[in-house]
mmCIF file of the N, C-alpha and C atoms, coordinates in Angstrom:
data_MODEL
# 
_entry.id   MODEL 
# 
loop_
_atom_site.group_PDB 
_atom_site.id 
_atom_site.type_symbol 
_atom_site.label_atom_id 
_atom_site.label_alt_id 
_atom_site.label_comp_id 
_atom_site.label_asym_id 
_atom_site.label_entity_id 
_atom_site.label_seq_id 
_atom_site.pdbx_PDB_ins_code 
_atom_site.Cartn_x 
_atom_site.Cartn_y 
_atom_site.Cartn_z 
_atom_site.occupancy 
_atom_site.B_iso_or_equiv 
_atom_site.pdbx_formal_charge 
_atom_site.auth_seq_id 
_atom_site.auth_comp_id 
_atom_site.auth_asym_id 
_atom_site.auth_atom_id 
_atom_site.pdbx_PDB_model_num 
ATOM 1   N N  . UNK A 1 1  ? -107.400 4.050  14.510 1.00 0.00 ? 1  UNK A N  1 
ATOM 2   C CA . UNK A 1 1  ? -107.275 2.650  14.801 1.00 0.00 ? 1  UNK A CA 1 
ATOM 3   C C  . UNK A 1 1  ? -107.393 1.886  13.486 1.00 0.00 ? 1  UNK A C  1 
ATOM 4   N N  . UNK A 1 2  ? -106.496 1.094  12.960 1.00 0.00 ? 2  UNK A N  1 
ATOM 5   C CA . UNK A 1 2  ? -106.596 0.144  12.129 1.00 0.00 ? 2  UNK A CA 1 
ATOM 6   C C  . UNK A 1 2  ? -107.517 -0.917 12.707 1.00 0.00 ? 2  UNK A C  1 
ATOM 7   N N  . UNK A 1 3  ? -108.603 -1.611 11.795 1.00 0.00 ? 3  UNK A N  1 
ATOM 8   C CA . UNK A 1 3  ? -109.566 -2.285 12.230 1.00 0.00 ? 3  UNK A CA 1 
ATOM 9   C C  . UNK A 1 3  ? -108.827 -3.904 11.830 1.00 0.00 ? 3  UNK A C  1 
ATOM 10  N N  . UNK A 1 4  ? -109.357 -5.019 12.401 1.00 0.00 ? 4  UNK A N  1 
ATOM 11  C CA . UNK A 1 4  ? -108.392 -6.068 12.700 1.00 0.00 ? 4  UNK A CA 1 
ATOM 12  C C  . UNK A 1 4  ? -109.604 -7.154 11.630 1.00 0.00 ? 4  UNK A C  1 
ATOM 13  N N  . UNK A 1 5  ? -108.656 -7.653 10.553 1.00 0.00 ? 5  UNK A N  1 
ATOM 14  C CA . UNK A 1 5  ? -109.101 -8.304 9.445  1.00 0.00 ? 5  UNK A CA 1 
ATOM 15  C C  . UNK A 1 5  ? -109.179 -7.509 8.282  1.00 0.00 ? 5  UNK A C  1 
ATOM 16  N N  . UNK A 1 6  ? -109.330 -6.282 8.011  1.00 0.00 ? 6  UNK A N  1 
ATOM 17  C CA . UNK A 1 6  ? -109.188 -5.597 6.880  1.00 0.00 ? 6  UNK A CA 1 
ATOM 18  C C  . UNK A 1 6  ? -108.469 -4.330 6.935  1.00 0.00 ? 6  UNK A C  1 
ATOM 19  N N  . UNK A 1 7  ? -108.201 -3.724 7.905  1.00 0.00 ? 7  UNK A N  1 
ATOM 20  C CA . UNK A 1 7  ? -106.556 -3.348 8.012  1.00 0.00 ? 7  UNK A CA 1 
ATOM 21  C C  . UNK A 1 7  ? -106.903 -1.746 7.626  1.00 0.00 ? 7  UNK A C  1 
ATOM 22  N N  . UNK A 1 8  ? -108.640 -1.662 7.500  1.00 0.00 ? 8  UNK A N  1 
ATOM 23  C CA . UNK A 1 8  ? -109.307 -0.666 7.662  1.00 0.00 ? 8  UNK A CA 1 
ATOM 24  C C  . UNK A 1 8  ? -108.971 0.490  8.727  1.00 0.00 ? 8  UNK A C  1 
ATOM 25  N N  . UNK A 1 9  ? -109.037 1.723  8.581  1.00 0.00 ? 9  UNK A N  1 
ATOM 26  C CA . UNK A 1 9  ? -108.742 3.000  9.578  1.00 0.00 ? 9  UNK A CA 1 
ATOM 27  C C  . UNK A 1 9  ? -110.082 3.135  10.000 1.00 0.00 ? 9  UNK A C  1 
ATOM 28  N N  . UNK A 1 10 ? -110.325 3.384  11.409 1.00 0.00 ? 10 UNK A N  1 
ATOM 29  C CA . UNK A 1 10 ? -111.622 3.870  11.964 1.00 0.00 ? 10 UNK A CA 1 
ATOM 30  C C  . UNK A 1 10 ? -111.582 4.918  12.992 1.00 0.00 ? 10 UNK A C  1 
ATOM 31  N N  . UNK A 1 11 ? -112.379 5.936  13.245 1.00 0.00 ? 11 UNK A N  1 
ATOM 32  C CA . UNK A 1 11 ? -111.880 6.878  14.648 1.00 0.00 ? 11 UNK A CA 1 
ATOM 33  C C  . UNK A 1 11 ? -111.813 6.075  15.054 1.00 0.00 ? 11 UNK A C  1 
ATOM 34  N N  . UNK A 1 12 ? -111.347 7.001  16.409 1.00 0.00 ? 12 UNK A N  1 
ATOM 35  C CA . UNK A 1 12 ? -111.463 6.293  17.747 1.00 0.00 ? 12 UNK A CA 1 
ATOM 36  C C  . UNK A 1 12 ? -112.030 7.273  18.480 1.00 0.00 ? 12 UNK A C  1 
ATOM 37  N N  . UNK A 1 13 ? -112.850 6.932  19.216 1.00 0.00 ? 13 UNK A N  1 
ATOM 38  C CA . UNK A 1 13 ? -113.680 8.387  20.257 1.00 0.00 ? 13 UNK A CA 1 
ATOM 39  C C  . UNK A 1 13 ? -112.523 8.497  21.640 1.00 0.00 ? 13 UNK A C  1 
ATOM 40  N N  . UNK A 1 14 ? -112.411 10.135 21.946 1.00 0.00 ? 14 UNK A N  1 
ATOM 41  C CA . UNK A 1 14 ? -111.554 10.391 22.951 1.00 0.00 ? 14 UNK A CA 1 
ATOM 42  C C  . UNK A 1 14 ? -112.005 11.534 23.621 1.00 0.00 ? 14 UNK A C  1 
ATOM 43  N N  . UNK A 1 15 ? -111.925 11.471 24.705 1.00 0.00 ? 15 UNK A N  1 
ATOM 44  C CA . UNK A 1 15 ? -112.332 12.749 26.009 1.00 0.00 ? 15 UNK A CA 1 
ATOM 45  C C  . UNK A 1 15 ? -110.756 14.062 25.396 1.00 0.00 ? 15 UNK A C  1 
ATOM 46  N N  . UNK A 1 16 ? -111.493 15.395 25.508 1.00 0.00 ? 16 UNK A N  1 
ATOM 47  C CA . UNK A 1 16 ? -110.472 16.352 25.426 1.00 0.00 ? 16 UNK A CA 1 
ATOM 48  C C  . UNK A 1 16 ? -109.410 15.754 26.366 1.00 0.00 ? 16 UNK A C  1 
ATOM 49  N N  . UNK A 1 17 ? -109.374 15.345 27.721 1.00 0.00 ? 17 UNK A N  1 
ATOM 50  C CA . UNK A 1 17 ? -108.354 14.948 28.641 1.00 0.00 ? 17 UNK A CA 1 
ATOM 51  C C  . UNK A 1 17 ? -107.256 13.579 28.188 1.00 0.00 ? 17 UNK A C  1 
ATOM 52  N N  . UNK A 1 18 ? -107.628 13.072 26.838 1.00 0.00 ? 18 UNK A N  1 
ATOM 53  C CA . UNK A 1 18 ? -107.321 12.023 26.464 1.00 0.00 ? 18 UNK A CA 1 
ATOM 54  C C  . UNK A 1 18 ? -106.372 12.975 25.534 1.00 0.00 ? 18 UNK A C  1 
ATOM 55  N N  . UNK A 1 19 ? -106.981 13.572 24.682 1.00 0.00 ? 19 UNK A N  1 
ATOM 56  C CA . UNK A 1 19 ? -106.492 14.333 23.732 1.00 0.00 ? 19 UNK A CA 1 
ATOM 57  C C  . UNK A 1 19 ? -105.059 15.539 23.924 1.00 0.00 ? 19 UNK A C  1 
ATOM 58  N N  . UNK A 1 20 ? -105.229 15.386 25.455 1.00 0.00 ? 20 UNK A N  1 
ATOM 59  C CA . UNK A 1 20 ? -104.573 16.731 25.702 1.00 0.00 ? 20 UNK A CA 1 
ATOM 60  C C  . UNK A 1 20 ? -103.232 15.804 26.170 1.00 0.00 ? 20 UNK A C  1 
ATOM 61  N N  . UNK A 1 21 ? -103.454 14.723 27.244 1.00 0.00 ? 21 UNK A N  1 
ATOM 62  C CA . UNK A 1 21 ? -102.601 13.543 26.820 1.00 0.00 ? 21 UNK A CA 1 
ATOM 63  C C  . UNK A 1 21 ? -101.865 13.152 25.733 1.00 0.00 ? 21 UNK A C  1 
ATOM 64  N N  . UNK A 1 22 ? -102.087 12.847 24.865 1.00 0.00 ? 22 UNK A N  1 
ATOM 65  C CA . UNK A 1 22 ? -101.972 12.594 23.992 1.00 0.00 ? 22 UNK A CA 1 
ATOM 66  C C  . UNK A 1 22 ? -100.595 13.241 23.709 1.00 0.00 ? 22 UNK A C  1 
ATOM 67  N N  . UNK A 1 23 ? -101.457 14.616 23.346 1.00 0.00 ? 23 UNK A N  1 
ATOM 68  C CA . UNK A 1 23 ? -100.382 15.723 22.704 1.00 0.00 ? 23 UNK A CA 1 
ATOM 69  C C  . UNK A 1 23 ? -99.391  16.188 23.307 1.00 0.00 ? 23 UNK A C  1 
ATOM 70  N N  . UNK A 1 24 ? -99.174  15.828 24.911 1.00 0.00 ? 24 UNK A N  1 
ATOM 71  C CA . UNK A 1 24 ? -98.344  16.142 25.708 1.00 0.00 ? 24 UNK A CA 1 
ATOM 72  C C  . UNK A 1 24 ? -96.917  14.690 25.190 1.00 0.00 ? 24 UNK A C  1 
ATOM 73  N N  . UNK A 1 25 ? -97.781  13.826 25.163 1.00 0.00 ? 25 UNK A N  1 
ATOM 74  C CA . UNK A 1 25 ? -96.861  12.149 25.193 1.00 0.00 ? 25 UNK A CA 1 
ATOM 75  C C  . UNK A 1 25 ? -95.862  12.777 23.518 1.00 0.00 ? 25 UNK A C  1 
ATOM 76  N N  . UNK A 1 26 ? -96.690  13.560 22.902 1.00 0.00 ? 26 UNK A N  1 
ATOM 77  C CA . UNK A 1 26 ? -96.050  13.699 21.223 1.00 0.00 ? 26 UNK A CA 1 
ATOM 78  C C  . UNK A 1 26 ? -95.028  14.683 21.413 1.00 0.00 ? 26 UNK A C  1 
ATOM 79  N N  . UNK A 1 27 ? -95.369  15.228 21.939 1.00 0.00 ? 27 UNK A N  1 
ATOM 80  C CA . UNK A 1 27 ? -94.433  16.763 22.498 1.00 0.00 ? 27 UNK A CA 1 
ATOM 81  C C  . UNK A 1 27 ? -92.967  16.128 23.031 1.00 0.00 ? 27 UNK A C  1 
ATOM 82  N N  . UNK A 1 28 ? -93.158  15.096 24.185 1.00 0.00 ? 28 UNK A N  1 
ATOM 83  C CA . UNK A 1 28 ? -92.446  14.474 24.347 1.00 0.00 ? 28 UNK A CA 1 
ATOM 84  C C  . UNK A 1 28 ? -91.189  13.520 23.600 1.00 0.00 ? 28 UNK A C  1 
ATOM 85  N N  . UNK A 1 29 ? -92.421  12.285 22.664 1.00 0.00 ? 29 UNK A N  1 
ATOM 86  C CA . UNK A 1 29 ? -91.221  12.076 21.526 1.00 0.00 ? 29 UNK A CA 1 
ATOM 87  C C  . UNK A 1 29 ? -91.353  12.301 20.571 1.00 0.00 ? 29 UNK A C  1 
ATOM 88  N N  . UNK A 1 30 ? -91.889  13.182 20.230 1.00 0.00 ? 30 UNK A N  1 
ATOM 89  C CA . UNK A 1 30 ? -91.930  13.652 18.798 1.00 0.00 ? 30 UNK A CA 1 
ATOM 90  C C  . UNK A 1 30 ? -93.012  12.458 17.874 1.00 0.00 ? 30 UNK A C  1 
ATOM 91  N N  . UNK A 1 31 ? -93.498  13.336 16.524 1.00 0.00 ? 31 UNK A N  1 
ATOM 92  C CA . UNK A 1 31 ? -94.131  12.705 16.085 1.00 0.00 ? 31 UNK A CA 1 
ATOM 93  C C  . UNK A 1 31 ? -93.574  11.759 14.662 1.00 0.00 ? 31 UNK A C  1 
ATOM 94  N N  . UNK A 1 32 ? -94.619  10.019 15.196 1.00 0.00 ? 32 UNK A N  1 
ATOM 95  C CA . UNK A 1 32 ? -94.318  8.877  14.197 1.00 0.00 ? 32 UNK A CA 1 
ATOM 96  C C  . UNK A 1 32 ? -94.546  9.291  12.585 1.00 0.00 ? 32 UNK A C  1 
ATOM 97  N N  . UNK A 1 33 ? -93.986  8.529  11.844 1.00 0.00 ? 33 UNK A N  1 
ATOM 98  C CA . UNK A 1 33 ? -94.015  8.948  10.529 1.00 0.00 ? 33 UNK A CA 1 
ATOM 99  C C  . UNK A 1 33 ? -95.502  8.791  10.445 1.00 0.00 ? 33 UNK A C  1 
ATOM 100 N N  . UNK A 1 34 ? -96.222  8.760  9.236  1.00 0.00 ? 34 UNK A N  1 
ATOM 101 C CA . UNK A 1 34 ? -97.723  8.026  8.759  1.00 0.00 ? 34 UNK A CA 1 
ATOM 102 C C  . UNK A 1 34 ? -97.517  6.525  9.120  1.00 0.00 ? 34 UNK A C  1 
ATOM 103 N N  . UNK A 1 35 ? -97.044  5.965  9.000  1.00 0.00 ? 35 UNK A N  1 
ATOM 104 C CA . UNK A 1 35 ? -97.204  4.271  9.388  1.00 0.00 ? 35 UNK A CA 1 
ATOM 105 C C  . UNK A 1 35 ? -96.893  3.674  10.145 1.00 0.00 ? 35 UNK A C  1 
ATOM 106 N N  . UNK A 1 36 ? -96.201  4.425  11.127 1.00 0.00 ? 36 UNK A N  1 
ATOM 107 C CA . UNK A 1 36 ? -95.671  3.946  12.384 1.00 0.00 ? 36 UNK A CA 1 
ATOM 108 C C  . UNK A 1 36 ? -96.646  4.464  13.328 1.00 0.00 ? 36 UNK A C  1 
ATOM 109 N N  . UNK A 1 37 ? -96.876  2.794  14.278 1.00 0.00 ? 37 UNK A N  1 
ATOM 110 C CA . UNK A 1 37 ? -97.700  3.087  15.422 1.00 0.00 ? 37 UNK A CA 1 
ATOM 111 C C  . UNK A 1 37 ? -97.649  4.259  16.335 1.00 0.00 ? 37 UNK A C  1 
ATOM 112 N N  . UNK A 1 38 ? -98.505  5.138  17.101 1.00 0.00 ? 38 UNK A N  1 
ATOM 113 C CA . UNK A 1 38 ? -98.496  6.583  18.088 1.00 0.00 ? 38 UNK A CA 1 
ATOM 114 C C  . UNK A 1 38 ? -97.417  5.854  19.468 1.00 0.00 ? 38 UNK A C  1 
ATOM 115 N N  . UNK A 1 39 ? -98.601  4.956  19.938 1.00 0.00 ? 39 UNK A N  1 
ATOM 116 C CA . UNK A 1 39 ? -98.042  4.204  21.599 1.00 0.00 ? 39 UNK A CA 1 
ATOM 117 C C  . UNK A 1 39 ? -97.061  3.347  21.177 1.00 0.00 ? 39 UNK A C  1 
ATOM 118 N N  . UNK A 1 40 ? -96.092  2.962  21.594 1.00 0.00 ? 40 UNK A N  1 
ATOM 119 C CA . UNK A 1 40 ? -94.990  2.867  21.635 1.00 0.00 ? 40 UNK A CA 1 
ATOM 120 C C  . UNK A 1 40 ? -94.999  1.930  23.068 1.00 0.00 ? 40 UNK A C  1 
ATOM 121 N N  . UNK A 1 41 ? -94.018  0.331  23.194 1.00 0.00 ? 41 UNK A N  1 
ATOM 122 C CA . UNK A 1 41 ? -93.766  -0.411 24.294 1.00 0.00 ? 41 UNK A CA 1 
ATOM 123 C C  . UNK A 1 41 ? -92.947  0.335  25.146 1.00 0.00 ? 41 UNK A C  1 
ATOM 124 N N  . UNK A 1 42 ? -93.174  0.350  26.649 1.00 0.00 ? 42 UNK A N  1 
ATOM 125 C CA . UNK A 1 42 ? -92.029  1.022  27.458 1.00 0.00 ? 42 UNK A CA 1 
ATOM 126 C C  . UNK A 1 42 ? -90.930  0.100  27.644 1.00 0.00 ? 42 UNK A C  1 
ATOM 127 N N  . UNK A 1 43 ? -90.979  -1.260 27.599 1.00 0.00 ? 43 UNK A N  1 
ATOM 128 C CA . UNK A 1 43 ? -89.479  -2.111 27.968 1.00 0.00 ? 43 UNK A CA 1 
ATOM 129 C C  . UNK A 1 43 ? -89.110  -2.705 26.863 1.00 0.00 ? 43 UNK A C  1 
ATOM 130 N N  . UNK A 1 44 ? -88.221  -3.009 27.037 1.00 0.00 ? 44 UNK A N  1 
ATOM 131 C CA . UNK A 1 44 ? -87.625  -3.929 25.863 1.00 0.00 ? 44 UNK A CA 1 
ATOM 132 C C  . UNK A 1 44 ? -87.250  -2.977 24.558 1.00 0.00 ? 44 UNK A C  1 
ATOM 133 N N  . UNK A 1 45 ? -87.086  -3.967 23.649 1.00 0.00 ? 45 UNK A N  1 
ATOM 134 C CA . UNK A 1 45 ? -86.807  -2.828 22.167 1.00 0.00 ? 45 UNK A CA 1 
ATOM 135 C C  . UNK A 1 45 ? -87.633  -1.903 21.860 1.00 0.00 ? 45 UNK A C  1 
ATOM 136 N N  . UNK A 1 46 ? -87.891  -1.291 20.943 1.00 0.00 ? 46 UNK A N  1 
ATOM 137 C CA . UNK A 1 46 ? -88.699  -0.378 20.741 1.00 0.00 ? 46 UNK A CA 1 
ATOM 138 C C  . UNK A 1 46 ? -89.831  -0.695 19.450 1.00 0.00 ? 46 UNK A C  1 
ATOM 139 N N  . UNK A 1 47 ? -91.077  -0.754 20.314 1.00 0.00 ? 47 UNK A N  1 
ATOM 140 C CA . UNK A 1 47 ? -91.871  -1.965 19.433 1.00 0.00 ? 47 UNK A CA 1 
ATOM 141 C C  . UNK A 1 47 ? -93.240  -1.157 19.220 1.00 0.00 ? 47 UNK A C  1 
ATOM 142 N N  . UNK A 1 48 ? -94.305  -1.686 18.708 1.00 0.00 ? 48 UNK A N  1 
ATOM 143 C CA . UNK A 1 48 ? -95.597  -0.788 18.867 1.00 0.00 ? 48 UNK A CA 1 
ATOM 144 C C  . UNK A 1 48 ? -96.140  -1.346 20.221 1.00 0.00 ? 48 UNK A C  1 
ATOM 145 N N  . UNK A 1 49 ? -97.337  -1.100 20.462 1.00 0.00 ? 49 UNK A N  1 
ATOM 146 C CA . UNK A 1 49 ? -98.235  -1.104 21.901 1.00 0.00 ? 49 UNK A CA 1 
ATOM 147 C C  . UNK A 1 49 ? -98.908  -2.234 21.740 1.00 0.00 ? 49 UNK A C  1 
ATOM 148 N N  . UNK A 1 50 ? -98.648  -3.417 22.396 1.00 0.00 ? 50 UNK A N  1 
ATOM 149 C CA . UNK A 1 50 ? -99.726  -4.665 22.001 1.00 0.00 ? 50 UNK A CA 1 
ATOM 150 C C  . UNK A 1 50 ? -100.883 -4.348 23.330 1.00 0.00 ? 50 UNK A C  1 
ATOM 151 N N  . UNK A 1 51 ? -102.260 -5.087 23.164 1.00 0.00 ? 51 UNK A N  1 
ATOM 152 C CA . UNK A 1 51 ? -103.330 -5.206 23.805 1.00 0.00 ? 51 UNK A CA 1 
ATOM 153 C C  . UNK A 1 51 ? -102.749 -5.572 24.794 1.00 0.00 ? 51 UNK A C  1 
ATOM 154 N N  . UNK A 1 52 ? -102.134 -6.596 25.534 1.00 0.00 ? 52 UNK A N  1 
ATOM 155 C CA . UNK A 1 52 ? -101.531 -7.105 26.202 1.00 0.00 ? 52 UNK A CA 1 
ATOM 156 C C  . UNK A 1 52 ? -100.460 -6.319 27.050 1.00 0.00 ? 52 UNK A C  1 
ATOM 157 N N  . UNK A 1 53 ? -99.881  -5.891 26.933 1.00 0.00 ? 53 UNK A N  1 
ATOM 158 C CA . UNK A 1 53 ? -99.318  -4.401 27.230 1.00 0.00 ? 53 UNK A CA 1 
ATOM 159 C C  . UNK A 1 53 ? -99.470  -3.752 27.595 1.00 0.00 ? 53 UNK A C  1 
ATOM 160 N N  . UNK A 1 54 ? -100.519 -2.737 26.893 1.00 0.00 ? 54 UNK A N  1 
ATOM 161 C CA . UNK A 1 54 ? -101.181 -1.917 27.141 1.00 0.00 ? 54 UNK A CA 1 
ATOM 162 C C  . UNK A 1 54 ? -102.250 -2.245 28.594 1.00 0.00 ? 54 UNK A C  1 
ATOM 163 N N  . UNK A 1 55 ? -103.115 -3.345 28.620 1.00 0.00 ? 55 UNK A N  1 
ATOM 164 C CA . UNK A 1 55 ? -103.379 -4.199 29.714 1.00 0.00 ? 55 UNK A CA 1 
ATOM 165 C C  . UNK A 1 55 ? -103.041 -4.034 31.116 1.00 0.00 ? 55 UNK A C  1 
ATOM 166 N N  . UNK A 1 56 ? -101.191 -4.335 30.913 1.00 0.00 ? 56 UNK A N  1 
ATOM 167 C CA . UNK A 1 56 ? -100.778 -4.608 32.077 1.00 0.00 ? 56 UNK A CA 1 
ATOM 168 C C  . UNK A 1 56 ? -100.021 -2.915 32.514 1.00 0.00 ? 56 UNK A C  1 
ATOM 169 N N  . UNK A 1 57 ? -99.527  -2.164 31.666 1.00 0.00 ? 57 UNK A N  1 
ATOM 170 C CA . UNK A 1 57 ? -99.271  -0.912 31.984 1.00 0.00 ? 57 UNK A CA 1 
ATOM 171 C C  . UNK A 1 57 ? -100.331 0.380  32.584 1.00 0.00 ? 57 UNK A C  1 
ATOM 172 N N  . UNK A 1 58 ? -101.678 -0.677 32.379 1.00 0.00 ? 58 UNK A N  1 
ATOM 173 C CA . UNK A 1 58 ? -103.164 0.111  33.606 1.00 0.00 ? 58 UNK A CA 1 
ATOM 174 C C  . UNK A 1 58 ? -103.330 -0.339 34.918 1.00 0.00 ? 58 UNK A C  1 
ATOM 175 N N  . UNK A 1 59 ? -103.067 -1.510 34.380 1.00 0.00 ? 59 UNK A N  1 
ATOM 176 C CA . UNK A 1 59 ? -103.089 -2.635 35.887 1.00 0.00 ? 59 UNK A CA 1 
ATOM 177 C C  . UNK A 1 59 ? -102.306 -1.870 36.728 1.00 0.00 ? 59 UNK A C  1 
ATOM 178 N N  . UNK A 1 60 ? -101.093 -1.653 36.913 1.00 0.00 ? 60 UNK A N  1 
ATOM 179 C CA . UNK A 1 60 ? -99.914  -1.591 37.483 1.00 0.00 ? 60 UNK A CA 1 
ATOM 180 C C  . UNK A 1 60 ? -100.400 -0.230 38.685 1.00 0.00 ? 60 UNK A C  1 
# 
């Protein structure tokens, strides 16, 4: 996770079941360069994952 104001890298804590996720979603599209965001928007162009987004794609 890039940290918000100094653009800092920090873990992020994740359950193996998160992880295994994860690696299934990469398998899928293959993996981002180094600077390109992991999550990825499902509609529209092809954008990174905003909070907002991400949000409403749990909701659902």
């Amino acid at each position: 996770m890039v940290t918000k104001g100094t653009d800092d890298r920090e873990a992020v804590p994740a359950s193996p079941q998160a992880l295994t996720a994860l690696a299934a979603y990469l398998d899928r599209i293959g993996l981002p360069s180094a600077h390109d965001p992991v999550l990825r928007a499902r509609r529209g162009p092809d954008r990174p994952l905003s909070y907002s987004a991400m949000r409403r794609s749990s909701s659902a």
